[in-house]
C-alpha positions as CSV (number, residue, x, y, z in Angstrom):
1,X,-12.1,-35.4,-7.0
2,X,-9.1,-37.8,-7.0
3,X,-7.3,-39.7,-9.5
4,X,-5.4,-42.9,-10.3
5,X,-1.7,-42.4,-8.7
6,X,0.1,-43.1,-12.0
7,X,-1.8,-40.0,-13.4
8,X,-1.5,-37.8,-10.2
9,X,2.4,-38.8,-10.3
10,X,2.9,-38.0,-14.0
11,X,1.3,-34.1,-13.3
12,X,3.2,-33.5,-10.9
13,X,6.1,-34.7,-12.9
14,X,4.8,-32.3,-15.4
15,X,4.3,-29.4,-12.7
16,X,8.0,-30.0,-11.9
17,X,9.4,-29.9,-14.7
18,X,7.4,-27.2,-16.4
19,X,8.3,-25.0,-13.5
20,X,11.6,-25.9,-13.9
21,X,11.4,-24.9,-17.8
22,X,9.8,-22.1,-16.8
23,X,12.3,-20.9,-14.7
24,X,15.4,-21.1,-16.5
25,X,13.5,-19.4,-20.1
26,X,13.0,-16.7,-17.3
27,X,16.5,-16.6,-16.5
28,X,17.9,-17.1,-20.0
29,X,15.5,-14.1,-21.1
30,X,16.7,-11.6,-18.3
31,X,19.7,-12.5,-18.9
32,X,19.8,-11.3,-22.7
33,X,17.8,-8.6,-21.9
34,X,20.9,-7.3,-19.7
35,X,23.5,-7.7,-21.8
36,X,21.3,-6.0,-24.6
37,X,20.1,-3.2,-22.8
38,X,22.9,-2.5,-20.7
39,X,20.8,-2.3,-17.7
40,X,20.1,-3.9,-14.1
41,X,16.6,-5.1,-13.4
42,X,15.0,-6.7,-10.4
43,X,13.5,-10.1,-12.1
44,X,12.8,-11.5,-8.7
45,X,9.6,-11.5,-6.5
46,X,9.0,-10.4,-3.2
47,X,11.1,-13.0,-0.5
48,X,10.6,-13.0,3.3
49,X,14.4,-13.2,3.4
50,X,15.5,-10.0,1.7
51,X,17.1,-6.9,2.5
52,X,14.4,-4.7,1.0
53,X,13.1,-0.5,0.3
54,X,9.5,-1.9,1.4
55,X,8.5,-4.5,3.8
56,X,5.2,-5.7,4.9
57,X,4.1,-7.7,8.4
58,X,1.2,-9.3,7.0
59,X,-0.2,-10.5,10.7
60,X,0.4,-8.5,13.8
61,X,-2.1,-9.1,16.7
62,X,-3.1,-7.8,20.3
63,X,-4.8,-8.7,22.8
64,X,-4.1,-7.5,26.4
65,X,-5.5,-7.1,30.0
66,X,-5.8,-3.5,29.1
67,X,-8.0,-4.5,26.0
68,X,-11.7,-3.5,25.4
69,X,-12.9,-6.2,26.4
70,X,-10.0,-7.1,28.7
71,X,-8.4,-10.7,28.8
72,X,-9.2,-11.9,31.9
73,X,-7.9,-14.9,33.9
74,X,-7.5,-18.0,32.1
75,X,-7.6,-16.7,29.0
76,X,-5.1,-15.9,26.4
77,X,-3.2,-12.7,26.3
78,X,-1.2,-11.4,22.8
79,X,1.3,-9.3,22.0
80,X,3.6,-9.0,18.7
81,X,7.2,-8.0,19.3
82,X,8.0,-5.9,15.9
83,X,12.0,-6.0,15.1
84,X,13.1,-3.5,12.5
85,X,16.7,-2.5,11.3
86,X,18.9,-0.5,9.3
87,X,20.9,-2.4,7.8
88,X,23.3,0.1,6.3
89,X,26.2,0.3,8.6
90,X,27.1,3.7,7.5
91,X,24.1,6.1,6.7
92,X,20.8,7.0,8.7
93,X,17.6,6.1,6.9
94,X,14.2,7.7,7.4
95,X,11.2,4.8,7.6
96,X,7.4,6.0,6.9
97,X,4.8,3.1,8.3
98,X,1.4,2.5,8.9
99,X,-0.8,-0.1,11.0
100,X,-3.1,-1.1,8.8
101,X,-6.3,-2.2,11.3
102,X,-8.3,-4.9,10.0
103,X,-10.8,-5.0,12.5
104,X,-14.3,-4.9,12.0
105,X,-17.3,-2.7,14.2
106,X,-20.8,-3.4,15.1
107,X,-22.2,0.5,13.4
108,X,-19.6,2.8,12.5
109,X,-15.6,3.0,13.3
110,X,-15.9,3.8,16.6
111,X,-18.9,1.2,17.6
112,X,-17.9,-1.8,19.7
113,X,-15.3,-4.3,17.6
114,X,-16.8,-7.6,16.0
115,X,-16.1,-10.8,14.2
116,X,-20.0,-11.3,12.7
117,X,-23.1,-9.3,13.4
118,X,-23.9,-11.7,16.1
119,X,-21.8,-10.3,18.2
120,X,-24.0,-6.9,17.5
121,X,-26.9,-5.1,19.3
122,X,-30.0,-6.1,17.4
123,X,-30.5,-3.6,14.5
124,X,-26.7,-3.3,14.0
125,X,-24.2,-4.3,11.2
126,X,-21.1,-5.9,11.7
127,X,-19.1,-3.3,9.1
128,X,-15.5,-3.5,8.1
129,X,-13.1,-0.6,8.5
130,X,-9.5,-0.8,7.3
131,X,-8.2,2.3,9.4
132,X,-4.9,3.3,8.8
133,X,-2.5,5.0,11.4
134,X,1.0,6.1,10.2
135,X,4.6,6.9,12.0
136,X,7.8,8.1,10.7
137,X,11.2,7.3,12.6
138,X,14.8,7.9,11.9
139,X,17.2,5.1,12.4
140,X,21.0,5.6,12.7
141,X,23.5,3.2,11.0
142,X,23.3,-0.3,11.6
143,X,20.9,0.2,14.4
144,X,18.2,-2.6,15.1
145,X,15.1,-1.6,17.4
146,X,12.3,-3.8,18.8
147,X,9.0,-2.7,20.3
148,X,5.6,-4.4,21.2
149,X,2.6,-3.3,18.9
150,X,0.6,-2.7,22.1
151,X,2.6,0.0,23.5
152,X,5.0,1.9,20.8
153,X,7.9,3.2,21.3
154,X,8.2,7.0,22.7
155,X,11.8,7.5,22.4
156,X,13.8,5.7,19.7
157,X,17.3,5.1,21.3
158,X,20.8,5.7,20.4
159,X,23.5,3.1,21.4
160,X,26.7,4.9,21.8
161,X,29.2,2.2,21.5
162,X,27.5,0.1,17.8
163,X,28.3,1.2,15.4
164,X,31.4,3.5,17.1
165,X,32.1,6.1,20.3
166,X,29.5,8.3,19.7
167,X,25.7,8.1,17.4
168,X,25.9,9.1,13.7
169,X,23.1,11.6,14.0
170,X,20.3,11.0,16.4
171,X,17.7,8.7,16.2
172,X,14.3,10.4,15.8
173,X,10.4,9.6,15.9
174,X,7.3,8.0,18.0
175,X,6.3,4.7,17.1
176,X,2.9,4.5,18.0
177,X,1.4,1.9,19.2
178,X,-2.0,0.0,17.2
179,X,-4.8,2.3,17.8
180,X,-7.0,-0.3,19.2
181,X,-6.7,-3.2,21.6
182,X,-7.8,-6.1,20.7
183,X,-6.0,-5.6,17.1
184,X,-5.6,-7.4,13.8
185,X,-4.1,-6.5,10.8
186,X,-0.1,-5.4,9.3
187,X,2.6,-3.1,9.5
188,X,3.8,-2.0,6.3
189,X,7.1,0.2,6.0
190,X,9.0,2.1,3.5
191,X,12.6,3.8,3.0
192,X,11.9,7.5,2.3
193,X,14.0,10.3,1.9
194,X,13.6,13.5,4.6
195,X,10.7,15.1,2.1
196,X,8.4,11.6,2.6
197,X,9.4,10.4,-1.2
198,X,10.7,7.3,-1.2
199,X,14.2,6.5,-2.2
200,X,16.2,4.0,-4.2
201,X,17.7,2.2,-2.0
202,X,17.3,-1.3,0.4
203,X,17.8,-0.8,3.7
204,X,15.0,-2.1,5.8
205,X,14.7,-5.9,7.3
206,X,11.9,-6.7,9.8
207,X,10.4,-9.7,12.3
208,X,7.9,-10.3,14.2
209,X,7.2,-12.4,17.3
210,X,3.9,-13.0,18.1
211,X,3.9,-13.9,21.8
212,X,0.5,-15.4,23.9
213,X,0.1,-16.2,27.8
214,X,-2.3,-17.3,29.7
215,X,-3.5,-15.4,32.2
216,X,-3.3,-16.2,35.9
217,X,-0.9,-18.9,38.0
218,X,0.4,-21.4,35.8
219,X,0.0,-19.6,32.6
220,X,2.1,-20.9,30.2
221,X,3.4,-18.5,27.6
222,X,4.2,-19.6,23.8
223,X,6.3,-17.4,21.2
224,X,6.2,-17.6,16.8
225,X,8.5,-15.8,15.1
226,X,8.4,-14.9,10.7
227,X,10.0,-12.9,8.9
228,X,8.9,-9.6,7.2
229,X,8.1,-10.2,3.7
230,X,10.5,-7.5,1.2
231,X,10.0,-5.7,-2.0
232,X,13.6,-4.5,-3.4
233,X,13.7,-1.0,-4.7
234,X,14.5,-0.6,-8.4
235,X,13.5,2.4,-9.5
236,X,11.7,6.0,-7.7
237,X,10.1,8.8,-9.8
238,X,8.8,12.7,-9.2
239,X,5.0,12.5,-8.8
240,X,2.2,11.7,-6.2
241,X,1.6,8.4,-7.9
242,X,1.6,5.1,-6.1
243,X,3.8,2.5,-4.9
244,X,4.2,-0.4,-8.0
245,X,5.0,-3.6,-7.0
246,X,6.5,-4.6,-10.5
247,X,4.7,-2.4,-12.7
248,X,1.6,-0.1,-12.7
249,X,-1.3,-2.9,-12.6
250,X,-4.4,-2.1,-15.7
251,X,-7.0,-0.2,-14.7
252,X,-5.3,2.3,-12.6
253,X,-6.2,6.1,-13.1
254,X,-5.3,7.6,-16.4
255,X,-2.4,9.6,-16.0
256,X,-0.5,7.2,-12.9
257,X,3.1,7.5,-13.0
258,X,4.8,4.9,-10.1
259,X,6.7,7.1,-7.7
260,X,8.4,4.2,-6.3
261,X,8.8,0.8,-7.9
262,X,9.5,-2.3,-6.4
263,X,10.3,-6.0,-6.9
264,X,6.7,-7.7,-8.1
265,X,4.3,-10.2,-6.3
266,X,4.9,-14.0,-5.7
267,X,2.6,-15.6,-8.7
268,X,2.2,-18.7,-7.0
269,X,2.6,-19.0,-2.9
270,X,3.6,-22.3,-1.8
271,X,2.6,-23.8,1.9
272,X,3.9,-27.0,3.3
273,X,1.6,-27.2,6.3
274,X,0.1,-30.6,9.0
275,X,-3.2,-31.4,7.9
276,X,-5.8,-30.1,11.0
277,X,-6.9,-32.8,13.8
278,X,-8.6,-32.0,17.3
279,X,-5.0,-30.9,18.7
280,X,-3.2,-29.5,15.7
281,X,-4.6,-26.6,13.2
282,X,-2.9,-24.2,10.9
283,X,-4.3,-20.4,10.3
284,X,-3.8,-19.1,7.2
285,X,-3.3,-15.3,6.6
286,X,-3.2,-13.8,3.2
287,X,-3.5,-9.9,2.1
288,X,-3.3,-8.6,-1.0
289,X,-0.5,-7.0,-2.2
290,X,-2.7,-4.2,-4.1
291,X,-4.1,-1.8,-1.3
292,X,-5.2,2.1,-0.9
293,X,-3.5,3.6,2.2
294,X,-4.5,7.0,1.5
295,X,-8.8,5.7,1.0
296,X,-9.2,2.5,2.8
297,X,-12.7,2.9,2.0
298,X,-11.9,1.6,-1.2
299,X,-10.4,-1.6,-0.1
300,X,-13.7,-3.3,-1.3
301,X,-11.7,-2.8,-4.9
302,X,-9.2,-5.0,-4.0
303,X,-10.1,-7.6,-2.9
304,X,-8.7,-10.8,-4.6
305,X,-10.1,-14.5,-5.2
306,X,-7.5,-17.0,-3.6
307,X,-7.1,-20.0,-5.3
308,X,-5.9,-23.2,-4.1
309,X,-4.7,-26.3,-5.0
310,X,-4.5,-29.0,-1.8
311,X,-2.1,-31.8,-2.2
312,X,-1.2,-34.9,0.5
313,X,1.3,-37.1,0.2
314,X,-0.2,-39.4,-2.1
315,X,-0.2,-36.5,-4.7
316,X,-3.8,-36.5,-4.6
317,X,-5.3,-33.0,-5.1
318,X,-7.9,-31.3,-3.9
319,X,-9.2,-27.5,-4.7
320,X,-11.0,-24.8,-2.9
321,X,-11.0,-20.7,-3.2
322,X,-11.6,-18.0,-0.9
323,X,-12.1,-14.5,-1.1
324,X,-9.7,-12.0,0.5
325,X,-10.4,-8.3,1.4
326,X,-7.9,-6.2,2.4
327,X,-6.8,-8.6,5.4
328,X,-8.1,-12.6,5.4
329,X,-6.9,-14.9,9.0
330,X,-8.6,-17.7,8.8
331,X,-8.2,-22.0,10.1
332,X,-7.4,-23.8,7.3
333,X,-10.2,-26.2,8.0
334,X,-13.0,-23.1,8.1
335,X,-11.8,-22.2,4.3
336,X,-14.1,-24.4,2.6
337,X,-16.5,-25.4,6.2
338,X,-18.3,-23.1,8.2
339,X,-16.6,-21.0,11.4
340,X,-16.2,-23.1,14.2
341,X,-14.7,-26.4,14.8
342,X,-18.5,-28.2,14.2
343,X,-17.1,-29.3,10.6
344,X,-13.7,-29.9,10.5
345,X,-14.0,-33.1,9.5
346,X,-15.1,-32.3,6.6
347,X,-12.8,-30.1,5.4
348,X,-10.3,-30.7,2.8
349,X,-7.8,-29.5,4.8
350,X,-8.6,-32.1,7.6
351,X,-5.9,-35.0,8.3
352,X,-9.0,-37.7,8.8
353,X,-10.0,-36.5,4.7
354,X,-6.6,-36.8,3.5
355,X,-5.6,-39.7,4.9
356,X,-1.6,-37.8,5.5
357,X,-0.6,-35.8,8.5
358,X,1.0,-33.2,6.3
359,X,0.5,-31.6,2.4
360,X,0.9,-28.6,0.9
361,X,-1.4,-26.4,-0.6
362,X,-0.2,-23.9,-4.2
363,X,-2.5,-20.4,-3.8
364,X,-2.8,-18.1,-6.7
365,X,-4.7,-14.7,-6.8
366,X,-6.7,-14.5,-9.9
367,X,-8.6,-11.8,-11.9
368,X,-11.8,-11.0,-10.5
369,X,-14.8,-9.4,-13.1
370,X,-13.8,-5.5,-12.9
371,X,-10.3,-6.0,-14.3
372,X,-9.1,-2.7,-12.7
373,X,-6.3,-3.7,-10.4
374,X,-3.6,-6.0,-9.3
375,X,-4.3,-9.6,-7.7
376,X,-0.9,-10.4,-6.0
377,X,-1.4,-11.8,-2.6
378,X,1.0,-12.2,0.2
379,X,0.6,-13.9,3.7
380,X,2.3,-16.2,6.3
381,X,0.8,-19.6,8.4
382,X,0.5,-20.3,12.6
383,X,0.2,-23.4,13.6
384,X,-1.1,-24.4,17.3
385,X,-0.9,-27.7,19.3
386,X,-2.9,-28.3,22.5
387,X,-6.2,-29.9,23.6
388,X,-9.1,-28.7,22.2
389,X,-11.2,-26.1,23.8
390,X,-7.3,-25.1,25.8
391,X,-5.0,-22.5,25.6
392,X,-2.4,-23.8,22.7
393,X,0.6,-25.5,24.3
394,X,3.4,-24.5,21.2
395,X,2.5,-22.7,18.1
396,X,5.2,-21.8,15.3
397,X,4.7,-19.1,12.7
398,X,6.1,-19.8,9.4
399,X,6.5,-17.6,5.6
400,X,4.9,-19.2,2.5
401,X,7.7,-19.6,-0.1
402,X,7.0,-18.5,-3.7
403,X,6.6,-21.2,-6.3
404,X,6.0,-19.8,-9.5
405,X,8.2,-16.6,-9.9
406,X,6.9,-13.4,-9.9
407,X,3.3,-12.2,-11.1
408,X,3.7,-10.1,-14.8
409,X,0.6,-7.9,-13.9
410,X,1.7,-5.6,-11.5
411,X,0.1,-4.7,-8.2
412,X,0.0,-0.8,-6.3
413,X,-0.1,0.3,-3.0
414,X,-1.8,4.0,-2.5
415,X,0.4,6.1,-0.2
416,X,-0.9,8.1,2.1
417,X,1.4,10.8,2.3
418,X,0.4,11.6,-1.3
419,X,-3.3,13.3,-1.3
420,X,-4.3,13.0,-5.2
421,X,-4.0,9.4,-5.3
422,X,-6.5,7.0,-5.1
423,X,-8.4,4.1,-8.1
């Protein structure tokens, strides 16, 4: 639905300005609320630019010749180059992780890996899984490391010039790589002390490079970098309870206590992306910031209703949802159309609908029926260029910016070092 451009213009004056409003009542109140409680408080929402305690890659992907099925020639081959530092120049940190596998098996876990039950033996389900596999590294002072999801990293190294002659302690751990190949789903990390319990303190920075080549002579090879998305430490506690992003979200288990809190949710993620056309499309890739690391069974509870507001550049707006469990990567233009590129020229997020070659679309997690947990999302965009039907000749990788401060109702992440937690 569309409306006259005088009204369209004065909401958005009124989205502006009440945002604005918003904003500085937020800082006013946080404000008085340190200088009356004599107390420092994080009233800030997760960034991708911030020096954090917990960090989350929300899209890591491979695809290799070694992959079942193997890339073969003239097709595309993936890799994501993970980055992580310490950023403490003079203390070691201890890092606990996990690759969080979003991929999806015709049967059980261990059957052959799917997209839809077509691509199933007759009989068979398409079912998701949401594995988790965990590593724990040390990391001396100030010392970056970089490793490709599809093979690890064995040996963590020890430069012995940065940061002085000799290493502050050794560095320590096996970084292993994503149990399957192909692969699609996050890292997450967090700074623990040497008993697993994570500490009060923000250390941690990460990046990821997501890296594609065509296989064979002539393959041309294309590389999109984002940033890791942070969650600043404020506060840890004794207990096996979960990881609160902000606070302890309702419905959690009677008794909960947040062993670790952190800076909240984005309550509004903001996306300046092109509109899709035959050589130009955007994927999406949103997760929720409420998960069970310990039971990814119950990832079915967490999943979150995305809701989004599409706007061109004549301030028209447009609205869709989607639905988002435990991992969601998805065209923009196959949101609201069926998979495939058949109706893309439908879609609202389709340059010939708009009319614009660029908008921006506003995405909110809301409350679904059960009421029981947190409805936070996170995520970050791709965009490729190149013929249709070709190997992509550039793609760029980008981090949605938050646009309405930070959600009040918290979100948690179950940890799975701790056994008695779960919703």
């Amino acid at each position: 639905m569309t409306r006259e451009g005088t009204e369209r213009s004065d909401e958005m004056r009124r989205v502006n300005a009440n945002g604005s409003a918003s904003q500085l009542r937020l800082v006013t109140l946080a404000a008085a609320a340190l200088v009356m409680l004599g107390t420092v408080a994080s009233a800030r929402a997760a960034e991708s630019d911030y020096v954090a305690g917990y960090v989350v890659l929300p899209k890591v992907v491979v695809h290799t010749t070694g992959g079942t099925p193997a890339v073969l020639a003239g097709g595309q081959a993936v890799d994501t180059l993970i980055q992580i530092t310490n950023t403490n120049q003079t203390d070691a940190i201890n890092v606990d992780c996990w690759w969080v596998n979003a991929n999806s098996h015709c049967g059980t876990d261990t059957g052959p890996i799917c997209n839809s039950n077509a691509d199933c033996s007759p009989g068979l389900q398409c079912v998701p899984g949401w594995a988790v596999l965990d590593f724990t590294m040390t990391l001396t002072p100030g010392q970056p490391i970089g490793f490709g999801a599809a093979s690890g990293l064995g040996n963590l190294p020890c430069d012995p010039i940065f940061p002085g002659p000799g290493c502050t302690g050794n560095s320590s751990g096996n970084i292993r790589p994503v149990p399957e190949d192909p692969f699609r789903g996050e890292l997450k990390c967090v700074q623990v002390d040497d008993n697993d319990n994570p500490v009060e303190a923000n250390d941690l920075k990460v990046e990821a490079t997501i890296i594609s080549t065509t296989v064979g002579v002539g393959g041309s090879t294309t590389a999109a970098t984002y940033n890791g998305i942070g969650f600043e430490a404020t506060a840890t506690a004794a207990g096996d309870g979960p990881l609160c992003l902000g606070s302890l979200p309702p419905g959690s288990p009677a008794g909960s206590v947040c062993t670790g809190t952190y800076a909240p949710c984005p309550n509004i993620l903001h996306m300046e992306h092109p509109f899709d056309t035959p050589t130009l499309s955007t994927e999406l890739v949103l997760v929720p910031c409420s998960e069970d690391l310990g039971e990814p069974s119950n990832s079915a509870d967490f999943s979150v209703t995305a809701q989004m507001l599409v706007y061109n550049e004549f301030e028209q707006r447009f609205s869709t949802s989607s639905r988002v469990q435990c991992y969601q990567s998805t065209r923009l233009s196959d949101i609201d159309t069926r998979p495939g590129t058949a109706d893309d020229a439908f879609s609202v997020f389709s340059a010939g609908v708009q009319g614009t070659a660029v908008g921006q679309t506003r995405i909110r997690g809301v409350r679904g029926p059960d009421g029981r947990l947190g409805y936070g999302l996170i995520g970050v965009g791709c965009s490729s260029y190149g013929p249709a039907g070709s190997a992509p000749l550039a793609t760029t990788a980008f981090n949605l910016q938050n646009a309405g401060g930070f959600r009040e109702e918290g979100d948690a992440v179950y940890y799975t070092d701790f056994p008695n937690q779960g919703p």
